[in-house]
C-alpha positions as CSV (number, residue, x, y, z in Angstrom):
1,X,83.4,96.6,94.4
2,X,82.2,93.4,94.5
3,X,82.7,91.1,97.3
4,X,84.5,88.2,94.7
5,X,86.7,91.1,93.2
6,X,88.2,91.8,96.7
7,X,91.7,90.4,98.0
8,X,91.6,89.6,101.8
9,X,94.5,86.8,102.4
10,X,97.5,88.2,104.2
11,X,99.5,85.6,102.5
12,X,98.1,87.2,98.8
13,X,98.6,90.9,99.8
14,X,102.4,89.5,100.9
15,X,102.5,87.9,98.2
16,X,101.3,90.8,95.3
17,X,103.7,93.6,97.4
18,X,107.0,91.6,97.4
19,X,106.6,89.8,94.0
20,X,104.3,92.1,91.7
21,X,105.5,95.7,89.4
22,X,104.3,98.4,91.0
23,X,103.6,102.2,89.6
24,X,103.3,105.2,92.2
25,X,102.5,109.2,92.2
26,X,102.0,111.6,95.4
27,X,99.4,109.8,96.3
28,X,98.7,106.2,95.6
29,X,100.9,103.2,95.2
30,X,99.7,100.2,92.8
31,X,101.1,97.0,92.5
32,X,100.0,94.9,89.7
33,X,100.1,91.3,89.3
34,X,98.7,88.8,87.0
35,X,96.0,86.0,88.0
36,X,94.7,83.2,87.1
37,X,91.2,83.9,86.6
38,X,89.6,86.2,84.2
39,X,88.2,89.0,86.6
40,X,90.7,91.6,88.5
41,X,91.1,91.9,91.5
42,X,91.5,94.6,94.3
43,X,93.0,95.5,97.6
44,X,93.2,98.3,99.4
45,X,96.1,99.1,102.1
46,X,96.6,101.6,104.6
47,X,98.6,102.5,107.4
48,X,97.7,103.0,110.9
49,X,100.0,106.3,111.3
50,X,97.6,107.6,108.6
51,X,95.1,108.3,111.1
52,X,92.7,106.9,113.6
53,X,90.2,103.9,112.4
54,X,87.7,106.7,111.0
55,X,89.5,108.5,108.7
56,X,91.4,105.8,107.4
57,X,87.8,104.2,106.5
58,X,87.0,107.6,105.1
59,X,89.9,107.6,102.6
60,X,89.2,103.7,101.9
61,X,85.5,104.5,100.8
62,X,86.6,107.3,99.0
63,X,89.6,104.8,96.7
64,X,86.6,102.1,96.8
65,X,84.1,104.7,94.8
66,X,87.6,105.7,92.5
67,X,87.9,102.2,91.5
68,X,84.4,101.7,90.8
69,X,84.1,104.6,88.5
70,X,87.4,103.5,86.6
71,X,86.9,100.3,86.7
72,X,87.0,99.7,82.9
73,X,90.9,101.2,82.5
74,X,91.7,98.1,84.6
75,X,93.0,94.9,82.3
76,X,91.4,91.6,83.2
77,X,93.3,89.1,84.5
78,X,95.1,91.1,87.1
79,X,95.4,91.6,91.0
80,X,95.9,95.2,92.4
81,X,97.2,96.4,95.4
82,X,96.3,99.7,96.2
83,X,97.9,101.4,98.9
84,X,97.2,105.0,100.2
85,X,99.7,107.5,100.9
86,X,99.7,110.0,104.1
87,X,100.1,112.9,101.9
88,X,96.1,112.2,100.5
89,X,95.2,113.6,103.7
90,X,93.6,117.5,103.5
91,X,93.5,116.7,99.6
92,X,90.1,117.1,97.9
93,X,88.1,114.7,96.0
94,X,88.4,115.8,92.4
95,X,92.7,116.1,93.2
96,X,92.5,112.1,94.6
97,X,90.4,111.6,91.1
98,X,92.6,112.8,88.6
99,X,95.5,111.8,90.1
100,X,94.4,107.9,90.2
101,X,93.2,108.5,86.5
102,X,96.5,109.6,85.6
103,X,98.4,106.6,87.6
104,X,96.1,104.3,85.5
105,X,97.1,106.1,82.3
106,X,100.7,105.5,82.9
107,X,99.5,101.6,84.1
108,X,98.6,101.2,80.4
């Protein structure tokens, strides 16, 4: 991801969350939300009960690299809030992977 395609603000992630639809699975929440601008937009939230600073930066590289690669099935136009369930931990890559894929098929 790119550093302009990142959301940041407290006030935006409040914002997105308590306004925006939102889609969910086992494993991911996604709220969705439309912008402004013609790029979309990402965040990425997760607990602190998740895990210690580590692993939760573990698990936020691993949805960074899952956005990248599906970065296409994303509509323009839109902010995303991603947020990371506790039940992702002890799951393997390829099971995070096709689970995302098939929240973003259901985005659609």
């Amino acid at each position: 991801m790119k550093k302009y395609e990142i959301i940041k603000k407290h006030d935006e992630f409040n914002n997105i969350i308590h306004n925006a639809d939102f889609i969910k699975n086992n494993y991911f929440v996604i709220y969705y939300m439309n912008n402004n601008s013609n790029m979309s937009r990402f965040g990425i939230a997760i607990s602190t009960k998740f895990g210690k600073a580590h692993i939760r930066n573990y698990y936020k590289r691993i949805t960074r690299n899952i956005i990248d690669i599906n970065k296409k099935s994303f509509s323009n136009n839109k902010d995303y809030i991603i947020m990371i369930k506790r039940t992702c931990l002890n799951i393997k890559y390829n099971e995070l992977l096709t689970s995302f894929e098939n929240l973003l098929k259901e985005l659609k």
